[in-house]
DOTORRO-708811 format. One record per residue: residue in one letter; x, y, z of N, C-alpha, C in turn. Coordinates in steps of 0.05 Angstrom, whole numbers, plus 5000, padded with zeros to 4 digits. Layout:
residues N
AXYZXYZXYZ ...
end
This chain:
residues 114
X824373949234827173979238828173739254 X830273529240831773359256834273479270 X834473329298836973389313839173499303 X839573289271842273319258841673679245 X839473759234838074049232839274229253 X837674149274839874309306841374319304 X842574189304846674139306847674399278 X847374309269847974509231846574859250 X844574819252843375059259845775229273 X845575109297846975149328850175249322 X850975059307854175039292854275329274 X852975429263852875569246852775919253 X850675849275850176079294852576149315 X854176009323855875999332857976109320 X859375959292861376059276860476459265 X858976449270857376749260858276929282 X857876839303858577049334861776979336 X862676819340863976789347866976579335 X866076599315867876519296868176209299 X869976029286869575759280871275699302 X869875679323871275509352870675169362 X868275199346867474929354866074839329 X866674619332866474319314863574289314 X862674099286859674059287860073759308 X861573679305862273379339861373539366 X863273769363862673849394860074059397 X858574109377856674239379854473899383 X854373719367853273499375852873439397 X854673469406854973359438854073539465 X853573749450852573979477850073929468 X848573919449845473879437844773639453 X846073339456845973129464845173099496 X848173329510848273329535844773499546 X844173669518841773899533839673659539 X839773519513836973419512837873099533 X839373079537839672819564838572989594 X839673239588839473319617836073379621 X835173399594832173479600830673229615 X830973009586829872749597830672649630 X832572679638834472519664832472729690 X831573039679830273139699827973059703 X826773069678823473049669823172699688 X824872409683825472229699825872229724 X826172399735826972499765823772619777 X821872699764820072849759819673099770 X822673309756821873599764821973669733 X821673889741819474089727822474329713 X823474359685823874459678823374719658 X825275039665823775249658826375269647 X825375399613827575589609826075909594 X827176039600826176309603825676399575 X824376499553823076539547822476289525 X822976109534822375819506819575699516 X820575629552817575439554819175289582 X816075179587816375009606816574699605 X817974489610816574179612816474129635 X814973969641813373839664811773599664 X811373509689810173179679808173279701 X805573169674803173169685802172839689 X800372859721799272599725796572539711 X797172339697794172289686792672109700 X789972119710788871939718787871729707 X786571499726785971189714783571239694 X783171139677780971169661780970929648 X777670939631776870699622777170779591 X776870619568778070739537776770379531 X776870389500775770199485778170049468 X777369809466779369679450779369719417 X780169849405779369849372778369709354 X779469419364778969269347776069079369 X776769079390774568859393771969159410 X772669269410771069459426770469399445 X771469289459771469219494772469469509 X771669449538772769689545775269669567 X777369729563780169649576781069929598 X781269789616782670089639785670109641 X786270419625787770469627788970589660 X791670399669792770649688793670809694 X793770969713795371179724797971189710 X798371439703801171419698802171679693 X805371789699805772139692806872119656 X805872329654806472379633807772679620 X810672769600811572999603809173149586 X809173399591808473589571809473799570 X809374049549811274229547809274519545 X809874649561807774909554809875169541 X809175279518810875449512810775739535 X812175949532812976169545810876359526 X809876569536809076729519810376909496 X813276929507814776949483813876789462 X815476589457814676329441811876289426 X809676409442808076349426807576589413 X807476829418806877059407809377029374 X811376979380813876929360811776689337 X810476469342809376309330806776509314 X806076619333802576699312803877009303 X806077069303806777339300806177579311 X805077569329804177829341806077889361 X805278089370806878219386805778049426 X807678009445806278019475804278149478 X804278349481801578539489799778449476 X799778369438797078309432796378039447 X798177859445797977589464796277659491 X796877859510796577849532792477949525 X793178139507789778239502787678009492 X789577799478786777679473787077409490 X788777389513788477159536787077359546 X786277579560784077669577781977769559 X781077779531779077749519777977479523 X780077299527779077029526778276939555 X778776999576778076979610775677119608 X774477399593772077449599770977379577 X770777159560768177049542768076789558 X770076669568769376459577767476309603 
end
Protein backbone atom coordinates (compact mmCIF):
# COMPACT_ATOMS: atom_id res chain seq x y z
CA UNK A 1 0.00 0.00 0.00
CA UNK A 2 1.32 3.54 -1.14
CA UNK A 3 0.64 6.73 0.89
CA UNK A 4 -1.47 7.91 -2.06
CA UNK A 5 -3.43 4.09 -1.05
CA UNK A 6 -3.76 5.79 2.60
CA UNK A 7 -5.07 8.89 1.56
CA UNK A 8 -8.02 7.07 -0.82
CA UNK A 9 -8.34 4.61 2.07
CA UNK A 10 -8.64 7.30 4.93
CA UNK A 11 -10.84 9.71 2.51
CA UNK A 12 -13.21 7.08 1.96
CA UNK A 13 -13.64 5.90 5.45
CA UNK A 14 -14.30 9.15 6.39
CA UNK A 15 -16.98 10.06 3.67
CA UNK A 16 -18.75 6.64 5.00
CA UNK A 17 -19.08 8.03 8.78
CA UNK A 18 -19.36 11.02 8.25
CA UNK A 19 -20.28 12.11 5.07
CA UNK A 20 -18.12 14.11 2.38
CA UNK A 21 -16.53 16.81 4.70
CA UNK A 22 -13.20 16.55 3.69
CA UNK A 23 -11.22 16.67 0.59
CA UNK A 24 -8.71 13.90 -0.61
CA UNK A 25 -6.09 17.45 -0.27
CA UNK A 26 -7.11 17.77 3.18
CA UNK A 27 -7.13 14.18 4.03
CA UNK A 28 -3.39 14.32 2.37
CA UNK A 29 -2.36 16.64 4.54
CA UNK A 30 -3.42 15.14 7.97
CA UNK A 31 -1.65 11.65 6.66
CA UNK A 32 1.47 14.05 5.94
CA UNK A 33 1.18 15.99 9.23
CA UNK A 34 0.83 12.12 11.09
CA UNK A 35 3.66 10.79 9.49
CA UNK A 36 6.01 14.22 9.98
CA UNK A 37 4.99 14.18 13.53
CA UNK A 38 6.22 10.51 13.80
CA UNK A 39 9.58 11.11 12.11
CA UNK A 40 10.21 14.82 14.04
CA UNK A 41 9.57 12.55 17.42
CA UNK A 42 11.41 9.39 16.51
CA UNK A 43 14.41 12.58 15.62
CA UNK A 44 13.99 13.95 18.94
CA UNK A 45 14.53 10.27 20.14
CA UNK A 46 11.25 9.51 22.05
CA UNK A 47 9.46 6.75 21.87
CA UNK A 48 6.05 6.67 20.28
CA UNK A 49 2.75 4.57 21.37
CA UNK A 50 -0.38 4.31 19.75
CA UNK A 51 -2.82 2.13 21.36
CA UNK A 52 -3.67 -0.78 19.81
CA UNK A 53 -1.39 -0.36 16.38
CA UNK A 54 2.16 -0.49 17.92
CA UNK A 55 4.96 1.03 19.22
CA UNK A 56 8.13 3.02 17.43
CA UNK A 57 11.19 3.51 19.09
CA UNK A 58 14.82 3.97 18.41
CA UNK A 59 16.96 1.29 19.27
CA UNK A 60 20.83 1.75 19.94
CA UNK A 61 22.86 -0.41 17.98
CA UNK A 62 26.20 -1.18 18.98
CA UNK A 63 29.80 -0.77 17.23
CA UNK A 64 30.45 -3.85 15.34
CA UNK A 65 32.80 -5.29 12.90
CA UNK A 66 30.96 -6.63 9.26
CA UNK A 67 32.86 -7.50 5.91
CA UNK A 68 33.26 -5.68 2.85
CA UNK A 69 31.38 -7.64 -0.06
CA UNK A 70 33.29 -7.04 -2.50
CA UNK A 71 36.86 -7.00 -1.14
CA UNK A 72 36.09 -9.02 2.00
CA UNK A 73 37.94 -6.92 4.28
CA UNK A 74 36.62 -6.37 7.52
CA UNK A 75 35.15 -2.66 8.11
CA UNK A 76 33.77 -1.31 11.62
CA UNK A 77 30.67 -0.31 11.56
CA UNK A 78 29.53 2.58 14.17
CA UNK A 79 27.36 3.22 16.77
CA UNK A 80 24.37 4.50 15.75
CA UNK A 81 20.23 4.69 16.80
CA UNK A 82 18.20 3.20 14.82
CA UNK A 83 13.91 3.35 14.61
CA UNK A 84 12.03 0.16 14.94
CA UNK A 85 8.46 -0.58 15.22
CA UNK A 86 6.97 -3.30 17.51
CA UNK A 87 3.38 -4.08 16.76
CA UNK A 88 0.57 -4.10 19.71
CA UNK A 89 -0.90 -7.38 20.30
CA UNK A 90 -3.91 -6.30 18.79
CA UNK A 91 -2.20 -5.88 15.52
CA UNK A 92 -0.65 -8.89 15.51
CA UNK A 93 -3.29 -11.29 16.56
CA UNK A 94 -5.50 -9.17 13.61
CA UNK A 95 -2.36 -10.27 11.22
CA UNK A 96 -2.20 -14.22 11.97
CA UNK A 97 -6.03 -14.13 12.65
CA UNK A 98 -6.47 -15.38 15.84
CA UNK A 99 -8.03 -14.19 18.47
CA UNK A 100 -5.67 -12.19 21.84
CA UNK A 101 -6.12 -14.89 24.11
CA UNK A 102 -4.87 -17.38 21.55
CA UNK A 103 -1.88 -14.82 21.04
CA UNK A 104 -1.39 -14.57 24.75
CA UNK A 105 -1.45 -18.75 24.99
CA UNK A 106 1.09 -19.34 22.66
CA UNK A 107 3.60 -16.25 23.95
CA UNK A 108 3.53 -18.27 27.30
CA UNK A 109 3.74 -21.62 25.48
CA UNK A 110 6.61 -19.95 24.03
CA UNK A 111 8.38 -18.54 27.60
CA UNK A 112 8.11 -22.17 28.81
CA UNK A 113 9.86 -24.05 25.75
CA UNK A 114 12.33 -21.57 25.68
Amino acid sequence: MTKADLVERVTAQISRTAGPMISKKDCARVVDSFLDAIKEALQEQKNIEVRGFGTFKIRHRKTRMARNPRTGSPVEVSARPVPVFKPSKELRAMVANISIEELDHESEYEETDA
